[in-house]
N, C-alpha and C positions, 0 to 999 in steps of 0.2 A: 468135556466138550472141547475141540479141537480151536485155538484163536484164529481166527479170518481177520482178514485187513483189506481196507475197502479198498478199489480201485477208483485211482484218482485222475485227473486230468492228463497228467502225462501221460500212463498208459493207453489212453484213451488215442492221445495224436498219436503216440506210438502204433498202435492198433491202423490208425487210419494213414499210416504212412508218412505222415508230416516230418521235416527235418529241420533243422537250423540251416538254412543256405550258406553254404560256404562262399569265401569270397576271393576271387581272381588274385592271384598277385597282381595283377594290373590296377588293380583297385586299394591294394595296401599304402600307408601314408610312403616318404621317402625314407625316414628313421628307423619303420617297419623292414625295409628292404633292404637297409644293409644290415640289418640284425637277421634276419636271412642269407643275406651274401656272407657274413663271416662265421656261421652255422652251418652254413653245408654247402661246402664246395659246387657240390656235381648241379649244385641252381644255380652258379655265379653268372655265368652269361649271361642267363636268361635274364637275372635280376638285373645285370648291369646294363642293357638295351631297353631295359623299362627306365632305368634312372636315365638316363641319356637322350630316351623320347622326349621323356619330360622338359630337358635341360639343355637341350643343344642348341635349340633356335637364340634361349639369353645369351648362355654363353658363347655363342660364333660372336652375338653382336658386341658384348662384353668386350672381347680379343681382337673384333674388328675396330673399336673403338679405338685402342691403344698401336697399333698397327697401323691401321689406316689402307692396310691393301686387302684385296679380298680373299686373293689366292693363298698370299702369307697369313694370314687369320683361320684357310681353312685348312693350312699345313699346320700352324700351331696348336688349331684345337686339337687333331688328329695326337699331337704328341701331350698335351690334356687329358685326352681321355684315357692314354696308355697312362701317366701320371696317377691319377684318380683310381686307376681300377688297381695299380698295384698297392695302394699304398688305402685301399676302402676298407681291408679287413681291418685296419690299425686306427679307422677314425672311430669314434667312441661316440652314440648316438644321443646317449645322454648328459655329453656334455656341450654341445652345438647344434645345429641345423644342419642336415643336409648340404642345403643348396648352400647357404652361408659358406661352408667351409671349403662345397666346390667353386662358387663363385672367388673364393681369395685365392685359391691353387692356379684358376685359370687367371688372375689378374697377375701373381707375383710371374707365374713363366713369361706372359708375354710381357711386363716389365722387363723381364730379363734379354725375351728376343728383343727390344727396339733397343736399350743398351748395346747387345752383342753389336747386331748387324746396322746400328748407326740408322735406323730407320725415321727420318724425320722432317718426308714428306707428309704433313699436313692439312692441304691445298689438295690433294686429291680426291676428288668427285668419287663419293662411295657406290657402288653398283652391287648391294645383296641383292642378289639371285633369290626368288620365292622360297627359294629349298634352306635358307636360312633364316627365313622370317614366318617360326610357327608362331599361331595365334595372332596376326596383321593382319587378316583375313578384312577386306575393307566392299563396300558396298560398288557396284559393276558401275561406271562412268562412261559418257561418251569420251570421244579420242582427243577431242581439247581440252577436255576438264582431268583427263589421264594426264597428257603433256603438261598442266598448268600445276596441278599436284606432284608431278615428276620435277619439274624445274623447282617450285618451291624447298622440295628436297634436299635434293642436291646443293642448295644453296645453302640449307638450312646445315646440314650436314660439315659443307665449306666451314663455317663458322664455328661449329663446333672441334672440329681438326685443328681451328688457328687457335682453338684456346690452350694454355698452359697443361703440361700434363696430369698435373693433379686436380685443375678445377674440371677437364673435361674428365676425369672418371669419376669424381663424385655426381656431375648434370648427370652423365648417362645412365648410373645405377639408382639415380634420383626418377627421373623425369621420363626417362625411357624404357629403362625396367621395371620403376618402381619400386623399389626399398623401400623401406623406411629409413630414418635415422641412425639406430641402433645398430643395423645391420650393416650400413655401410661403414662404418665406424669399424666394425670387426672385419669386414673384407677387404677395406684398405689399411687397417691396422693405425687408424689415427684416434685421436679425440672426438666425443661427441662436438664437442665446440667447433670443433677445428674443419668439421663436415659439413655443420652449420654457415659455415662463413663462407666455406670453398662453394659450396652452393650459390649462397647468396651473390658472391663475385662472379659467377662463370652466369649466370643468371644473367646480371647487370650490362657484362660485355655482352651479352645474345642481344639484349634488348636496343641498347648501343646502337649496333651495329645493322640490325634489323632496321631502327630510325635511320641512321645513314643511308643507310641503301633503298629506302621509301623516299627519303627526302631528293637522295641523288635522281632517281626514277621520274618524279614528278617536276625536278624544278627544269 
């Protein structure tokens, strides 16, 4: 008598069509995508404009942080991203972050621009353009409570520009983008301690100075 073997569940979805959904490059982690980007060429592009959706609104403001102009921030990143794309097949997924290791790529170059070209105006009133602030997305205001939100900005921004350069890029990848500790640590290339403090300092003069100019206001 001939062996039968039962039909089981799978052939069953099989039978009825069912599949495993595949899923978007769009939707794969950042680690994902460049182990993709250094696997097959003929998707680099495409993988490289999904990484860069993702990363361009931090890092403009990352570059615009250390800069301080807007235009020179979005001529630097421009030469970031050429940076980054040549040099993605050679970053190694399993030994870093993504974003981590493009976040230090984008801090050491424009380190290097404000260096170069002596950039150390400060004191200038930031103006990101929407097109560099993904995910701000903030709830609709009337046109004074716009201007009064605008102005606090600008102010607040001022203050930030006059801090030292080291403590204003630890506030920003702290408080503004959000890192953790660890990570800034690895994207400035310092001590955990030493991120700790730069914090706590660049912090202290905000607060500072915020009191002085509440106090100046009122008295």
């Amino acid at each position: 008598m001939p062996r039968t073997f039962p039909m089981g569940k799978t052939s069953k979805k099989r039978k009825s069509g069912l599949t495993r959904p595949v899923l978007r490059l769009e939707d794969w982690t950042d680690n994902a995508l460049v182990e993709r980007f250094r696997q097959h060429e003929a998707d680099r592009d495409r993988v490289f404009a999904i990484l860069m959706r993702r990363h361009y609104g931090r890092l403009y403001r990352l570059v615009y942080s250390v800069l301080g102009h807007t235009e020179e921030a979005a001529d630097a990143l421009q030469e970031i991203m050429l940076k980054i794309y040549q040099h993605l097949a050679d970053f190694r997924a399993q030994e870093a972050q993504f974003g981590t290791w493009a976040y230090r790529v984008a801090l050491n170059h424009a380190r290097d621009l404000l260096r170069r070209r002596q950039v150390r105006d400060r004191y200038r009133a930031p103006d990101p353009g929407p097109e560099h602030l993904d995910g701000y997305m903030e709830p609709v205001l009337s046109p004074h409570e716009e201007l009064e939100r605008a102005e606090a900005r600008e102010q607040l921004w001022r203050y930030i520009h006059a801090l030292p350069e080291a403590l204003r890029e630890a506030l920003v990848l702290r408080d503004i983008e959000g890192f953790d500790y660890e990570s800034i640590a690895r994207i400035t290339g310092t001590s955990l301690g030493t991120v700790k403090t730069r914090i706590f300092r660049a912090r202290r003069k905000i607060m500072e100075w915020l009191r002085t100019h509440t106090e100046a206001f009122w008295s």
